[in-house]
N, C-alpha and C positions, 0 to 999 in steps of 0.2 A: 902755560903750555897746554895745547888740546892735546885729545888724542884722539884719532882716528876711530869714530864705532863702526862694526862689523856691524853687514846686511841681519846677518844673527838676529844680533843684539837690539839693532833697530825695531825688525819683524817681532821680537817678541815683545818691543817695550810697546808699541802702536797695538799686537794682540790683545795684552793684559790691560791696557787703556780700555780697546774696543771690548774688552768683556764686560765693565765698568761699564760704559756708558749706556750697553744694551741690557744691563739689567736697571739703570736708572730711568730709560725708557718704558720695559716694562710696569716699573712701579710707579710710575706717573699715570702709564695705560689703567693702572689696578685700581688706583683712585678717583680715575676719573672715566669710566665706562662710556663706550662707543656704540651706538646703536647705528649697525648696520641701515645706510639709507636715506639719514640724517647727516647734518654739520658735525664735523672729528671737529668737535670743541677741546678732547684729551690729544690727540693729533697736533692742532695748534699750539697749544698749552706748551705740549713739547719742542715745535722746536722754536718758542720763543722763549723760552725758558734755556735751550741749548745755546741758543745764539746768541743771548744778554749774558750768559754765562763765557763764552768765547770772544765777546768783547771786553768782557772783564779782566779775564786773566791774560787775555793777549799779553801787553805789558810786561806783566808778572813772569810770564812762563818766557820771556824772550831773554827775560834778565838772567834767569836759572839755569839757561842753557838748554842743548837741542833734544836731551832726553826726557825733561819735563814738555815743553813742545809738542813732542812727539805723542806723549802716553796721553797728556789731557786736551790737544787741539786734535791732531791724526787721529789719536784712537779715540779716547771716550766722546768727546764731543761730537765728533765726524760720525758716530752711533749713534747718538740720541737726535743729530737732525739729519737721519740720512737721507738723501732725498730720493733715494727707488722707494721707498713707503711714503714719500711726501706725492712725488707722481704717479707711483699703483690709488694711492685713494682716488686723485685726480680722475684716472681714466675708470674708476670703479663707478663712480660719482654719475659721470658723463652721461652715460647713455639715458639714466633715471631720471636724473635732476641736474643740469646742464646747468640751469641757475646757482645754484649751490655748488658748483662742480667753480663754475666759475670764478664766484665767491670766496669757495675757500682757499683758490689758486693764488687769487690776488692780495687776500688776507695775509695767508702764509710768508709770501716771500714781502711785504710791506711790514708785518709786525715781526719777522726775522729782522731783516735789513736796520728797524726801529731799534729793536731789542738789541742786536749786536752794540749802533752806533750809542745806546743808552748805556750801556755796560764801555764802552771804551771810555767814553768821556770821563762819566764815574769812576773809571780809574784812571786814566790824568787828572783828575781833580786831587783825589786821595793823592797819588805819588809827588804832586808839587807843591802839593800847601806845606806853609812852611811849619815848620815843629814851633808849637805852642808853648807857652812858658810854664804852663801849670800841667803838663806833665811832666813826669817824674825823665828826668836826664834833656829837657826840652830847654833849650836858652833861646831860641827863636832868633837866634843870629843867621849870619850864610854862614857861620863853619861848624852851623849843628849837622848840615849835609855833611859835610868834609868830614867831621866824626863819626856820622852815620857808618858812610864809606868805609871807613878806618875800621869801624867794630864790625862790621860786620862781610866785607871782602866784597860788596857787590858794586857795581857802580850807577848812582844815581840815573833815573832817565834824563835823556839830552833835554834842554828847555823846548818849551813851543814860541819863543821868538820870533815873528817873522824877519828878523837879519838872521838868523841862524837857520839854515833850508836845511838842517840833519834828521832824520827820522831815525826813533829809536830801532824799527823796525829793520830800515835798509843799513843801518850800523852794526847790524847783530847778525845778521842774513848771510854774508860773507864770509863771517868764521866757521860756519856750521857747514859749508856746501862742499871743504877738502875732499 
């Protein structure tokens, strides 16, 4: 049984993500210093760093339900690659060095796009390999899933089959939109 989240509850779980996120921004900024004029090598960093991080947990946060969703894709993630400070550099860029400007346009949204697709995979990898024998509670059968399931209340991601056309994603999409 779901229940119903209030706009509330929502606004404040996406808040408290997006404050997260814009202070993990910040201290990526802190570490890696920007010089006005030059390539945002800390700029980049960031959101390919956000976006390999949001391919990762994709997965993870669809299984948890819509309030983890919400706090670390909607709010913290959606902060650290926001893209009004991905496009304010852009047009900062432009008028000086149109090269660069261009450059790190094209950069951006190619090693985001890379980073995200590198982080999803990596976690379909993780989620389907099967349990190994030499970990501890691992038999490496199909009903180590089925006990997984059992201990722990969650349900396994759908296979990637091509007879089977279900996407973890458009399976979980539906509950959450009451």
């Amino acid at each position: 049984m779901t229940t119903r989240l209030s706009p509330t509850t929502r606004f404040a779980v996406v808040a408290a993500g997006g404050i997260g996120g814009a202070l993990l921004r910040a201290g990526i900024s802190e570490l890696v210093p920007y010089d006005a004029g030059h390539f945002p090598t800390s700029l980049l960093l960031t959101q390919a760093i956000g976006c390999g991080l949001a391919g990762f947990l994709t997965p993870y946060l669809l299984r948890r339900g819509p309030l983890w969703s919400l706090a670390f894709l909607t709010g913290a993630l959606a902060s650290v690659t926001t893209f009004g400070l991905f496009t304010g550099q852009v047009i900062l860029l432009a008028p000086q060095r149109l090269a660069t400007a261009v450059v790190y346009l094209l950069a951006t949204v190619l090693v985001g796009v890379a980073a995200a697709v590198a982080g999803l995979h990596l976690a379909m990898r993780l989620i389907e390999r099967p349990d190994r024998s030499d970990r501890p509670g691992g038999s490496g059968g199909p009903r180590s899933a089925v006990r997984r399931q059992a201990s722990t209340g969650t349900r396994p991601v759908q296979s990637r089959d091509p007879r089977e056309h279900t996407s973890p994603v458009r399976a979980a999409r539906p509950r959450w939109r009451r």
